[in-house]
C-alpha positions in Angstrom: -15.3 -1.5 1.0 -12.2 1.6 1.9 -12.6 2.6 5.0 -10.0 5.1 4.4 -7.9 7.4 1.8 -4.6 7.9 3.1 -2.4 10.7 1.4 1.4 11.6 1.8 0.4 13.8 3.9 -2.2 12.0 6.5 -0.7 11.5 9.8 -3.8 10.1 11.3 -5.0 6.5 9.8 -7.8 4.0 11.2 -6.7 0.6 10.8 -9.6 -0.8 13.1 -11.7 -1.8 10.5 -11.7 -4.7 8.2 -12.4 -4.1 5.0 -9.8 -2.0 2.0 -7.8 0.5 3.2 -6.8 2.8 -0.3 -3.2 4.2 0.4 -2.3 7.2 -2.0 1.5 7.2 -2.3 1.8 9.1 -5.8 4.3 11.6 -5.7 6.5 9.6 -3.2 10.4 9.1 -4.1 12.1 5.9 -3.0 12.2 4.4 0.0 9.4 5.9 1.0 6.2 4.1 -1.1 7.7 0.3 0.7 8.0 2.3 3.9 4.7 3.5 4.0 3.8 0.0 2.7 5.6 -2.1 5.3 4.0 0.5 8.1 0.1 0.0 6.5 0.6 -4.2 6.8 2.3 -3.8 10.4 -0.7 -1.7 11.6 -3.4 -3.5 9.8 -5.9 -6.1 10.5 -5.5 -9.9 9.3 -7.9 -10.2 6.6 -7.8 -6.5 5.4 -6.8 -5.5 2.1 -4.4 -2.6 1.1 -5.2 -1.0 -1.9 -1.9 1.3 -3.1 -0.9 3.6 -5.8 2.6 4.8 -6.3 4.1 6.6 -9.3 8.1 5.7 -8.4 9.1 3.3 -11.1 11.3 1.6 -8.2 7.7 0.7 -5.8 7.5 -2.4 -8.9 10.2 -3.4 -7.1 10.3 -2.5 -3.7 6.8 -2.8 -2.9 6.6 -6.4 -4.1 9.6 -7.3 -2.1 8.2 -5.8 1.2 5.2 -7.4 0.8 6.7 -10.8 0.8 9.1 -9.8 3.2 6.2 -8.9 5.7 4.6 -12.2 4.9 1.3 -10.9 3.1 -0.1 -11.8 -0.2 0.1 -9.8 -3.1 -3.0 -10.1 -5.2 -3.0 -7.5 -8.0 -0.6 -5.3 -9.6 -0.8 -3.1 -12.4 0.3 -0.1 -14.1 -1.8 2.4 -16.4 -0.8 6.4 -17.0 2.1 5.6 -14.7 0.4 5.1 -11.7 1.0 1.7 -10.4 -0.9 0.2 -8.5 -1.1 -2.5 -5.4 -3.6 -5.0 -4.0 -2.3 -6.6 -0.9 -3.9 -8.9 1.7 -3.1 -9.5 4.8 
């Protein structure tokens, strides 16, 4: 279930819900995709699940990294057309 699309440019981003929360971070440049990333699993609920995509070849990395830092679980992670993408549970 997404209860929300978040894009680059959202400022406003309900993390009440339980459910998937898809984040759209194409087009960001490191740092900001684990940013983003480490802000979405400080705000969200315990049992949600982030859904991300990113085109920076460096959010493989980074993204991975803040997830494990932030102590949630990454599930799923894949790349296709350059788009890489994310699925995190907190």
């Amino acid at each position: 279930m997404i209860i929300a699309v978040v894009r680059q440019s959202s400022t406003n981003i309900s993390y009440k819900k339980l459910g998937m929360l898809k984040i759209d971070l194409k087009g960001l440049k490191c740092p900001l995709p684990a940013l983003k990333t480490r802000k979405a699993i400080s705000k969200a609920s315990k049992g949600q699940s982030l859904y991300i995509e990113a085109t920076d070849p460096m959010s493989v990395i980074d993204i991975p990294h803040a997830v494990q830092e932030m102590g949630a679980a990454l599930i799923q992670q894949s790349c296709e057309n350059n788009i890489y993408t994310f699925t995190i549970n907190i």
